[in-house]
C-alpha positions in Angstrom: 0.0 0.0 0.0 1.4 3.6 -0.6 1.1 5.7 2.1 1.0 9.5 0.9 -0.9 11.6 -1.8 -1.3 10.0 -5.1 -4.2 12.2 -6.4 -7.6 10.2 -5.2 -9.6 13.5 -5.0 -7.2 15.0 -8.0 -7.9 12.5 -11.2 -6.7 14.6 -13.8 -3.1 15.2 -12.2 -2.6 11.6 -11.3 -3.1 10.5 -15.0 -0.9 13.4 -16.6 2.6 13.4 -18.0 3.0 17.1 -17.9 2.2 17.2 -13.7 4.4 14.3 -13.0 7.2 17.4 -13.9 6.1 19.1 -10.7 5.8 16.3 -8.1 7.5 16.5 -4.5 9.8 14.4 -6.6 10.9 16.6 -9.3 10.9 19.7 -6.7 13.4 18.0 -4.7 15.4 17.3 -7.9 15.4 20.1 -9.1 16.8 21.6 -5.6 19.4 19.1 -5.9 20.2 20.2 -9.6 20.8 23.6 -8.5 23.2 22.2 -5.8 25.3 20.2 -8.4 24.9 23.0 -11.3 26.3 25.8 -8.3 29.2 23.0 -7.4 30.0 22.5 -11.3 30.5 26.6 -11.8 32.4 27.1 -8.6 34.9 24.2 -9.8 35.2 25.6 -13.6 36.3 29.4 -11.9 39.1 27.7 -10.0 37.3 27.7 -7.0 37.0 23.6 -5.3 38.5 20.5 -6.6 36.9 18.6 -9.9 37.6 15.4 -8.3 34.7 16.4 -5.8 32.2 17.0 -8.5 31.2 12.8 -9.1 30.6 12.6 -5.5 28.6 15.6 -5.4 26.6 14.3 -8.4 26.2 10.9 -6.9 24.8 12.3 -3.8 22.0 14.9 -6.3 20.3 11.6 -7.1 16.7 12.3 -5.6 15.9 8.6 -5.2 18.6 8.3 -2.8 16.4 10.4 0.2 13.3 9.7 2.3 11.1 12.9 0.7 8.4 12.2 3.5 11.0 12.5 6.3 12.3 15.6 4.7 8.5 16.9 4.7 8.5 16.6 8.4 12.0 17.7 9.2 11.8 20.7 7.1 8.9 22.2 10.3 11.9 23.2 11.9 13.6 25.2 9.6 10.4 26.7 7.8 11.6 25.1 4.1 12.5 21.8 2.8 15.7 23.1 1.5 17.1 22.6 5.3 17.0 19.1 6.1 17.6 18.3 2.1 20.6 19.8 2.2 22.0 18.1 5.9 21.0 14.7 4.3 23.1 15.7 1.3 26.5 16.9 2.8 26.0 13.5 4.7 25.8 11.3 1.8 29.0 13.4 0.3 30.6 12.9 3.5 30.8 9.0 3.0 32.7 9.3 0.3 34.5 12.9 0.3 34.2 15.1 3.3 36.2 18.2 2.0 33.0 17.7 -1.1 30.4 18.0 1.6 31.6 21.1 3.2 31.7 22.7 -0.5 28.4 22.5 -0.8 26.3 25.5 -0.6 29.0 28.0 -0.9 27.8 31.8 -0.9 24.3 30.4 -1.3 21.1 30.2 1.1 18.1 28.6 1.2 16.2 31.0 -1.0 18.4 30.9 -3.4 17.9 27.3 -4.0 14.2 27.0 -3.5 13.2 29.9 -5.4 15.5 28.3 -8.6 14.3 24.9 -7.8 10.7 26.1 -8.6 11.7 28.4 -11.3 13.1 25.0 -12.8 10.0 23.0 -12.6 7.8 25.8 -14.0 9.9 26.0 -16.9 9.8 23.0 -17.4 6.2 21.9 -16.7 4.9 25.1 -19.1 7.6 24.0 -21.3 5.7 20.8 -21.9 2.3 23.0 -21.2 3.2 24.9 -24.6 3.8 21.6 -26.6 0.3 20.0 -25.2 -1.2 23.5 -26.4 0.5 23.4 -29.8 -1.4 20.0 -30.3 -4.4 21.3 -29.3 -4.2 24.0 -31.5 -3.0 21.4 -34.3 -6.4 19.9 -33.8 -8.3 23.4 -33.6 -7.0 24.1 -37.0 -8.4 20.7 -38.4 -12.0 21.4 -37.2 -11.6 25.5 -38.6 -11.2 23.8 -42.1 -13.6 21.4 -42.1 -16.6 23.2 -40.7 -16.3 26.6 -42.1 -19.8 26.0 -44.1 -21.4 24.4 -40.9 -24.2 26.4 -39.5 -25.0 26.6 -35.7 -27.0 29.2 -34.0 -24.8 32.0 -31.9 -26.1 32.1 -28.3 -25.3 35.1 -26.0 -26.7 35.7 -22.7 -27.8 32.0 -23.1 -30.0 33.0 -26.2 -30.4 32.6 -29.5 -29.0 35.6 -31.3 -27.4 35.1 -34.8 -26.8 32.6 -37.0 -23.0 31.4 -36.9 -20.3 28.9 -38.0 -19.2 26.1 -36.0 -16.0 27.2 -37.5 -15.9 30.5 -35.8 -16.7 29.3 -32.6 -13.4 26.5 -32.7 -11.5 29.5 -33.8 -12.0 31.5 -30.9 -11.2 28.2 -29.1 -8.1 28.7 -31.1 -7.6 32.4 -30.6 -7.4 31.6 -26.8 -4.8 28.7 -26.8 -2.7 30.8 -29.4 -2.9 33.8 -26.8 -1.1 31.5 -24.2 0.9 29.9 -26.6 2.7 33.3 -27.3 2.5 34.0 -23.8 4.7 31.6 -22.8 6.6 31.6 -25.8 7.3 35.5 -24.4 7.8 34.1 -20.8 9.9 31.3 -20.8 13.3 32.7 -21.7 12.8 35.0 -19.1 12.4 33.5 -16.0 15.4 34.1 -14.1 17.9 32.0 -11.9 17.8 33.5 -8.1 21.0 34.1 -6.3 21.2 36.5 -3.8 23.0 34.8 -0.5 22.1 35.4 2.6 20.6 39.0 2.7 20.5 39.8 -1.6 24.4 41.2 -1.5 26.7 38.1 -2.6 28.9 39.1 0.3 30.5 35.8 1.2 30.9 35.6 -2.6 33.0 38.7 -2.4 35.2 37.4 -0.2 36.6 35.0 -2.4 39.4 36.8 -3.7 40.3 37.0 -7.4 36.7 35.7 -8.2 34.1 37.4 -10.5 31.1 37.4 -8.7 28.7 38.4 -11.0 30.5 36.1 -13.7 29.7 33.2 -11.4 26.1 33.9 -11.2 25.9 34.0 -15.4 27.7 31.1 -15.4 25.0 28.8 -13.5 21.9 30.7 -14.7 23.3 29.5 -18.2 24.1 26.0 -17.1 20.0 25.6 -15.5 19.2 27.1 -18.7 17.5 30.2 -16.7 17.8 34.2 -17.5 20.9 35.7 -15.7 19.1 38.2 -13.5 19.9 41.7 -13.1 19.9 41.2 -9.5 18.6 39.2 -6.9 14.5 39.1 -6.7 14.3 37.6 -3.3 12.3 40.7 -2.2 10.7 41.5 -6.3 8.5 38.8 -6.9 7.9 39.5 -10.0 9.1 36.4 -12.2 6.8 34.1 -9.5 3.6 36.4 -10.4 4.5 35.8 -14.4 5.0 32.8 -14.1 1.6 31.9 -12.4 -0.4 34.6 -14.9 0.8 32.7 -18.0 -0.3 29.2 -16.4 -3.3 30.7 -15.1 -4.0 32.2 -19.1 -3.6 28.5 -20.4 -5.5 27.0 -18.0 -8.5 29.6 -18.8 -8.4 29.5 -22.5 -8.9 25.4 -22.3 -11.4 25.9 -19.5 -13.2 27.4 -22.1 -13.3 24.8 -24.3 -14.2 22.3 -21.5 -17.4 24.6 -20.6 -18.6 24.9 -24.2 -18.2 21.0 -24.9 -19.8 20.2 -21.5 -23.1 22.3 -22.8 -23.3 21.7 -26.3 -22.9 17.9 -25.5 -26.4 17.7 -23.8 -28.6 15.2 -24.8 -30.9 18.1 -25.7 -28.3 20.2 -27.4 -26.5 17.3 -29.1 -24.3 19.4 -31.6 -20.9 18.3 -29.7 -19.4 15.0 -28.0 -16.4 13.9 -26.4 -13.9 11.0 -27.8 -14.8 7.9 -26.1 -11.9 5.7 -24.5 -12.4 2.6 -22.6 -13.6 3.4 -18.8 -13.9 7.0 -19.7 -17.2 8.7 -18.5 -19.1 5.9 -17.2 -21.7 6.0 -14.5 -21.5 3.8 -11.4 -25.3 4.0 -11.3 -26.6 4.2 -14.7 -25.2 2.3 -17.9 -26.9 4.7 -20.3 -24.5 7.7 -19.2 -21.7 8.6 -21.5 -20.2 11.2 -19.3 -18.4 14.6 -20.8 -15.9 13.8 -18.5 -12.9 15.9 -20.1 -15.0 18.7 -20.3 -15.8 18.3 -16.7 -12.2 18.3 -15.4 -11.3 21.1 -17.8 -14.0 23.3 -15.8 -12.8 21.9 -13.0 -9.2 23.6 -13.5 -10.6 26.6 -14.2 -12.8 26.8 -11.0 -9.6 26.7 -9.6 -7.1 28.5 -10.6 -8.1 32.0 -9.5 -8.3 30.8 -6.1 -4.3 30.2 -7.0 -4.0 33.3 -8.9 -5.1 35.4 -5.8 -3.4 33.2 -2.9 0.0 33.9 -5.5 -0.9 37.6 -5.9 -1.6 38.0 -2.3 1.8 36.0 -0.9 3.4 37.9 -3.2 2.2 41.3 -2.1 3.2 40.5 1.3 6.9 40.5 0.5 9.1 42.1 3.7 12.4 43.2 4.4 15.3 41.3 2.5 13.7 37.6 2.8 9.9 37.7 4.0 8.5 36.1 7.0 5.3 34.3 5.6 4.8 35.5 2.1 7.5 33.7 0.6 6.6 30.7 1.8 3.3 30.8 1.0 3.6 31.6 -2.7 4.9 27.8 -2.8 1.6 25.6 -2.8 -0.3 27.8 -5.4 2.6 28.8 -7.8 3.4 25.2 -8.3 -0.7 24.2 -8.4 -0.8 27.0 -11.1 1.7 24.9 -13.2 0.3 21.7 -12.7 -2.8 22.8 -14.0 -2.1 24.5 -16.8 0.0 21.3 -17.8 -3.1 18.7 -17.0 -5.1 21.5 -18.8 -3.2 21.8 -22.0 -2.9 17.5 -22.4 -6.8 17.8 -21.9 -8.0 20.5 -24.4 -5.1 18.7 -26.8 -6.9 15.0 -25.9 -10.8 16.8 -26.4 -10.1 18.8 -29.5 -8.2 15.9 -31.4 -10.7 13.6 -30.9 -14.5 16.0 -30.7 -17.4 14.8 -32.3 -19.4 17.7 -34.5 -22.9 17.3 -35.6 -23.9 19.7 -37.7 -27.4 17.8 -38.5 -28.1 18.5 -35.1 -26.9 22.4 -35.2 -28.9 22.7 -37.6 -31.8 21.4 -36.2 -31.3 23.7 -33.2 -30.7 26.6 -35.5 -34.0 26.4 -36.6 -35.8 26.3 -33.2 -35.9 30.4 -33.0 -37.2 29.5 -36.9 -36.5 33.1 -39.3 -36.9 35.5 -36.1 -33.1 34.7 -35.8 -32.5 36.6 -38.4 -34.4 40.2 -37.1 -31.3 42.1 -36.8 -30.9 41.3 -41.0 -34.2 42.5 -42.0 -34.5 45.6 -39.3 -31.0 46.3 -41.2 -31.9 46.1 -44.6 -35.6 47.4 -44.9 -35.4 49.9 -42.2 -32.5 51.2 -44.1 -34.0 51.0 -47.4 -37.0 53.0 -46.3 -35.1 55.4 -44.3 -33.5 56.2 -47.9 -36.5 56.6 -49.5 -37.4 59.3 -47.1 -39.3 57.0 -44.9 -38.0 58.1 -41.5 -40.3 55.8 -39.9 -39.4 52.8 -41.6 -36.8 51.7 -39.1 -39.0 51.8 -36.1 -41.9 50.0 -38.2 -39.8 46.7 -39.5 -38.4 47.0 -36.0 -42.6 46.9 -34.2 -43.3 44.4 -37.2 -40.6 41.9 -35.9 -40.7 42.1 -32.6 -45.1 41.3 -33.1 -43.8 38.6 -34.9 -41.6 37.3 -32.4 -44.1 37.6 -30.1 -46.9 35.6 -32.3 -44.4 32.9 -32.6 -45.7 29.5 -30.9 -44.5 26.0 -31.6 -44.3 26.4 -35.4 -41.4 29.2 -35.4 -40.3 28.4 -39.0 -43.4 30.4 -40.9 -41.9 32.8 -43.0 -45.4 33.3 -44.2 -46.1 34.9 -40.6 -43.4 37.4 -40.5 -44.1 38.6 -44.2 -47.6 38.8 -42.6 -46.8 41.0 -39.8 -44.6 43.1 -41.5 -47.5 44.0 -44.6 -49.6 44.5 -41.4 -47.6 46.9 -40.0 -45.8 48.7 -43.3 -48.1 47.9 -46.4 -47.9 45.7 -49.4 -46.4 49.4 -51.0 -43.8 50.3 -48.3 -42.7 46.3 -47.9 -42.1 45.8 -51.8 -40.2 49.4 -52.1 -38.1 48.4 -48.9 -37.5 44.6 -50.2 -36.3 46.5 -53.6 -35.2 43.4 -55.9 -34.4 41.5 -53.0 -36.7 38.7 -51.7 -38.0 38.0 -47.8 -36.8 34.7 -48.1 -33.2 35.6 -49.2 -33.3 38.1 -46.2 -34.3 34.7 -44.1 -31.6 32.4 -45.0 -29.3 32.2 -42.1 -26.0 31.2 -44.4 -26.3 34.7 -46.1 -26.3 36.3 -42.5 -22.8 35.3 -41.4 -21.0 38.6 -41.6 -17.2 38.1 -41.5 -16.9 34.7 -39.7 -15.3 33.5 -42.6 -12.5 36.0 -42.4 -12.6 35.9 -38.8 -11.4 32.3 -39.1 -9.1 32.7 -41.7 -7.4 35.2 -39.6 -7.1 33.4 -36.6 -5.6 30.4 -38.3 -3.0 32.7 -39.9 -1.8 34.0 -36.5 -2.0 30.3 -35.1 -0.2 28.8 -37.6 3.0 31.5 -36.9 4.2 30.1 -33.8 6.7 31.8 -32.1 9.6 29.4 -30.9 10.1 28.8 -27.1 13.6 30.6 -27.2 15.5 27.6 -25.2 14.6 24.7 -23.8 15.4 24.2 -20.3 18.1 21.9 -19.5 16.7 18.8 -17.6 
């Protein structure tokens, strides 16, 4: 039996690749990278033997320490970094004692932490942007190939318009592309950390004939992190970016997630999820085909403002030269604001490559509002055409005509007959057939030749989607 967390009340993080790069595990690694990497430099400026440096990297092995007993011991010193680090000189120690005390030179325990977690949120949005590349793979698939397919627009929960289906992936699209480029901007940014004890590198300085600044380069290049301009112990500022890119991603597939979960109702029917084996199953009824995807999707979403705030808030609190609260608690939520975005990203890219689209039934629901839908279209045109001819009436007259034909509408909502009826009532046979002009009331009716510039709209956002901008560097594992 495993003893511990292993995600029972979190099922989309226990089955994703991307959050497995932010476990306790791969924090703890990645403290113990920064170790080694911080040894490595020190020996290359002349400073510590090379002979030390295999037993140093022997001893950064992660699956060499007890993680839970670190948990516990790292109460007394306020950060895990503490007791890690005592367990580590110890394991050098077997083998080289002059390498154990040569650990941690000039550093302190921020230094370390806040690198370690700049490491694993490069490299969990790293993998983030390539889940949201497929994704937006798939988007583009489903652009082109329902660019002709009519659904109804709904806004305020309404029909409103007629619409593509193609329009409304795109703006699916428009959203992962935004935090695409987002982190495409972000990620060669973040910066290594490395201020000693109080932000001054003064027991650096001390080291005589030694470049201090030169030293710092030289590691933030080897973690494949930005050289800072200074230390940030005290200018949170590459936490709270970090967490608003993740937090972006994890919105713009939310959004997905809420519009499949809806239009995947039995009484909506235009959209369904890819089945896999066990997915979306009932444990009480057999007939349920559960939108399961979408439902974690919203589930992340839910979520990660509480994360935003709780980051934006620790970070706000920030005192003196290494705070006394707010530091630590920027911890738990920067690293859930990764994790999700990563679960997020391998979701949306999982939902949009395999979604079902049924356009019979869009169009079926298209028709339920029957040629009211298209109001706005013939309010346009004949008010306009009358307003033209002098008529300065004519606007508000088409506009009573619909509006008493909207409100005549019962069960049968797809009698054009009844709207050409209210309108003669309310204009004439001789102001109707001067505002109709050559144009018919049933060419005013049909919903495809009411789409405005969705068309272009998806064009558009294809061509910015397709024009990717490259992550910069990857991150050295």
């Amino acid at each position: 039996m495993t003893d511990g967390d292993v995600g029972i009340l979190d099922p989309a993080v226990a089955a994703s690749g991307g959050a497995a790069l932010c476990t306790d595990l791969a924090v703890v690694q990645a403290m113990l990278d920064t170790e080694f990497a911080w040894a490595q430099v020190l020996v290359e400026h002349g400073i510590g033997d090379a002979a030390w440096l295999p037993v140093i990297e022997d001893a950064c092995a992660v699956e060499r320490y007890d993680l839970a007993a670190i948990a516990a011991d790292a109460a007394g010193g306020g950060n895990a970094l503490i007791p890690l680090l005592a367990r580590l000189r110890a394991t050098t120690a077997e083998r080289s004692p002059e390498a154990a005390a040569f650990l941690h030179l000039g550093a302190t325990s921020q230094d370390i932490v806040d690198t370690a977690l700049l490491l694993v949120a490069t490299r969990t949005l790293t993998a983030t942007a390539s889940a949201l590349d497929a994704t937006a793979d798939a988007l583009v698939t489903l652009v082109g190939e329902h660019r002709s397919t009519l659904m109804v627009a709904r806004t305020l929960a309404q029909h409103s318009l007629p619409s593509t289906f193609a329009l409304k992936a795109a703006h699916w699209l428009a959203g992962i592309t935004a935090a695409r480029s987002r982190l495409s901007a972000l990620l060669p940014t973040l910066p290594l950390q490395w201020g000693g004890a109080a932000g001054t590198l003064a027991s650096l300085d001390t080291l005589r004939g030694v470049d201090t600044l030169a030293l710092v380069d030289a590691l933030a290049a080897r973690l494949g992190l930005a050289a800072p301009v200074a230390p940030w112990q005290t200018n949170r500022w590459p936490v709270l970016r970090a967490g608003g890119a993740a937090a972006e991603a994890v919105a713009a597939c939310a959004v997905i997630g809420a519009d499949v979960a809806l239009l995947s109702r039995p009484e909506f029917g235009e959209l369904s999820e890819p089945r896999a084996d066990g997915r979306g199953v009932s444990s009480a009824m057999p007939q349920k085909q559960n939108p399961v995807l979408s439902v974690l999707l919203k589930r992340e979403g839910l979520r990660v403002g509480l994360d935003l705030g709780a980051l934006t808030a620790a970070a706000a609190a920030t005192v003196d030269e290494r705070s006394d609260g707010g530091w630590h608690a920027e911890w738990t939520p920067l690293r859930s604001l990764v994790r999700s975005a990563a679960v997020s990203a391998e979701l949306a890219a999982e939902l949009a490559g395999g979604l079902g689209v049924h356009p019979e039934r869009m169009r079926q629901n298209l028709g339920l509002a029957g040629p009211v839908l298209l109001s706005e279209r013939v309010v346009a045109v004949l008010g306009r055409a009358l307003a033209d001819r002098g008529d300065h009436d004519g606007p508000r007259d088409v506009r009573a005509a619909m509006t008493a034909a909207r409100d005549a509408a019962t069960g049968d909502t797809g009698d054009t007959g009844a709207i050409e009826r209210s309108l003669l009532a309310t204009l004439g046979a001789d102001r109707l057939a001067a505002a109709l002009g050559g144009t018919t009331l049933s060419d005013l009716l049909d919903p495809a030749g009411y789409l405005g510039r969705a068309d272009d709209f998806c064009v558009r956002i294809v061509a910015e989607a397709t024009t990717r901008t490259p992550l910069g560097k990857e991150p050295r594992a």
